[in-house]
N, C-alpha and C positions, 0 to 999 in steps of 0.2 A: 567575484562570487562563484567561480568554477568549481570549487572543492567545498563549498558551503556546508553541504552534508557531514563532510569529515568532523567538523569542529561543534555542530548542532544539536544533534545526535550524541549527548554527555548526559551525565546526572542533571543541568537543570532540564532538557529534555523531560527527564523524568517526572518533574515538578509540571514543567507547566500542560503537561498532555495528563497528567492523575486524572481526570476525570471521565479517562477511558476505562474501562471495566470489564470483568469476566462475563457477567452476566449478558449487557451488548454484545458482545462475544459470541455469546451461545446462539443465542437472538437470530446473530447471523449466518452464523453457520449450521442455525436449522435449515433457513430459507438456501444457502448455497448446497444446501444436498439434496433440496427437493430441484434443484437447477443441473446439478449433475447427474443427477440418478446414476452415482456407482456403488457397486455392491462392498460391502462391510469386508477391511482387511485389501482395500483398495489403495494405491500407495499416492498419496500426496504429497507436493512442496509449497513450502508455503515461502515464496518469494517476496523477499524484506520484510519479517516478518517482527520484526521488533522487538515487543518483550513479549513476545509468543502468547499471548493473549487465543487467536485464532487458532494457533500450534494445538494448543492442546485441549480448545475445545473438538476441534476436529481428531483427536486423538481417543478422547472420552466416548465421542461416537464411532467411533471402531475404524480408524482408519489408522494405516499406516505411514505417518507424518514425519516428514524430513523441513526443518526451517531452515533461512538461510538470512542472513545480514551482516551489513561491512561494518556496524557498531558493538565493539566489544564491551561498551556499558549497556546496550540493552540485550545481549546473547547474555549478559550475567543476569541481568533480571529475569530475562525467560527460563532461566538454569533453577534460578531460585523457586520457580512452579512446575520447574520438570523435577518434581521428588525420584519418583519411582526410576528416572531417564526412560520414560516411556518414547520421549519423541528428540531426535536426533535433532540438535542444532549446529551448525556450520558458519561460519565464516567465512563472507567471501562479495565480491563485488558481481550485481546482478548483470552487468554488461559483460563478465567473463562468470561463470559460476562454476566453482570447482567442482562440478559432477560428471559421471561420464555414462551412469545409468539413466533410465528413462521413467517416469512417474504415470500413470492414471490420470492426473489431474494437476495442474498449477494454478494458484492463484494468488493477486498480487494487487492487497487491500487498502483502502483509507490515501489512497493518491500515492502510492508511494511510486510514480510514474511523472517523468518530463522532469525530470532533476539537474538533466545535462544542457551544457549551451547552445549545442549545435543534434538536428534531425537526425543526422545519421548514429548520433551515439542513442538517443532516447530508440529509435528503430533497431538499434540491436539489441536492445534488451527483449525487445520482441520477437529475434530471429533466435535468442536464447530460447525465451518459453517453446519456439517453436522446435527447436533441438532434444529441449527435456521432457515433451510429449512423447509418450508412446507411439509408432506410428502403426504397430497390431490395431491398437484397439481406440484408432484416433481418437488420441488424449486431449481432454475437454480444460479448459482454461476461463477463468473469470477473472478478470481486471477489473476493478471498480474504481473510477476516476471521477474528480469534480467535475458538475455540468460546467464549462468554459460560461456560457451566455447566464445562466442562474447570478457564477460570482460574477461578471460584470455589473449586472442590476443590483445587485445586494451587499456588493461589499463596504464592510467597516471600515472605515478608514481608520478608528483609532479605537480602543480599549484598554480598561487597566483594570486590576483587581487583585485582592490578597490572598495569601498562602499562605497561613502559616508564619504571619510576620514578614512575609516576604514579598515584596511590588512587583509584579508582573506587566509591564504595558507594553502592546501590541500594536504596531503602527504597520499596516497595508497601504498596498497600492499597485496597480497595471502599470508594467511598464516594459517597452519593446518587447511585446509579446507575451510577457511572462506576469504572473500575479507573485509580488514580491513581498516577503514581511519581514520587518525588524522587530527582535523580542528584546527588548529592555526588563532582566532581571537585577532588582536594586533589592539587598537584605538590610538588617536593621540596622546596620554601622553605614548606611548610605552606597556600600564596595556595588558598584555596577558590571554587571557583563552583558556582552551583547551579542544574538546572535544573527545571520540573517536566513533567510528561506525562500526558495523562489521556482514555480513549478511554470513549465511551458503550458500555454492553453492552446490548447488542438479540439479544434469544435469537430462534432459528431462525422461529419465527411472526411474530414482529415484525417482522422483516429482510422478510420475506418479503411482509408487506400492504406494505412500506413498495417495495419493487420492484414491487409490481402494479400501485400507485397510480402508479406513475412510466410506466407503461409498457413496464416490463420483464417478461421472459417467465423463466422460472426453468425450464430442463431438468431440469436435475441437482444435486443437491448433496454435493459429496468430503469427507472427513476430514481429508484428506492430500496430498502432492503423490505417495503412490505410489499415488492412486485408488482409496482404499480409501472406502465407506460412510460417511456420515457416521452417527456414533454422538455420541447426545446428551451421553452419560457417558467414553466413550474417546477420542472425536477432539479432538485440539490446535487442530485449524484448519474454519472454516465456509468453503468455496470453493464460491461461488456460480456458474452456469456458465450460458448462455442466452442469449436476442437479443431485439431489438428487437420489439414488435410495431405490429404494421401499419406 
């Protein structure tokens, strides 16, 4: 499952994450600009950004946004909402990222963090965000990752449901560390594809030496996108929130 992401990240991607929306979107990146406080015409990336969803609501609020993702099926679908090409989308793998200027702000949404097998490659993606921060104006960063102990207590083991004429079933499960899922998409001729998914769980202490070591500064940490505390046992979500240092 090492290159998992490679092959997942396609058109049925597309299908079975649809009930992600612009408006959630906006939602959120009301609440991350009242967490950055940067001023309007401030340059953000939005690391793995997928089909730019965030892109360009953060773009609409006046900032100047650069995405980045290693799937060339979802940089088409963020293309398809960048009309005007207000917001720059790129290509490229977040453990090396083809940039060499420095941003205002990065942030790096909906878990798209612990993708790799092994600490040290998940930890250089954070010694990236730590590279593409400004170091003038210690550039501020949000990661929002799943609470590790929430999905232990609450995970589905199984699910299924329809698209469209199309069967979607979702089989979860923790394993050696990692919370792992198999999507079984089956259309109406029976044709099955399958793909898998599997993020590292690094509870709140761990996440946490592993941004210090990167050089990251850790303000705050939310539950939620309505800013609620993060609660080790009630919150869905770990949003990490803070800047660069030195």
């Amino acid at each position: 499952m090492s290159d998992w992401y490679r092959k997942s990240f396609g058109d049925d991607y597309l299908l079975v994450y649809k009930h992600r929306d612009m408006e959630g979107a906006y939602h959120e990146v009301k609440r991350m600009i009242e967490w950055l406080k940067l001023p309007q015409e401030s340059s953000v990336l939005d690391l793995c950004c997928g089909m730019g969803r965030h892109s360009m609501a953060l773009r609409d609020f006046g900032y100047k946004v650069t995405g980045v993702d290693l799937s060339s099926v979802l940089l088409m679908e963020a293309n398809k909402l960048n009309v005007n090409k207000e917001v720059r989308f790129l290509q490229g793998d977040m453990r090396n990222v083809p940039l060499t200027e420095t941003f205002d702000a990065v942030v790096n949404l909906f878990t798209s963090f612990g993708y790799f097998e092994h600490d040290e490659e998940n930890e250089r993606v954070l010694r990236e965000i730590y590279r593409l921060l400004a170091p003038e104006s210690k550039g501020k960063f949000i990661i929002d990752y799943m609470n590790p102990d929430y999905v232990k207590q609450h995970l589905v083991p199984f699910s299924s449901r329809m698209e469209g004429g199309i069967t979607i079933e979702e089989n979860r499960r923790i394993e050696d560390g990692f919370v792992k899922k198999t999507i079984v998409v089956r259309d109406s001729d029976a044709v099955e594809r399958t793909y898998l998914e599997q993020v590292k769980l690094y509870g709140l202490e761990a996440f946490r030496e592993m941004l210090d070591r990167s050089g990251l500064e850790v303000t705050h940490v939310y539950g939620d996108y309505h800013a609620s505390e993060y609660d080790r046992n009630e919150s869905k979500r770990m949003i990490f929130v803070g800047h660069r240092r030195g």
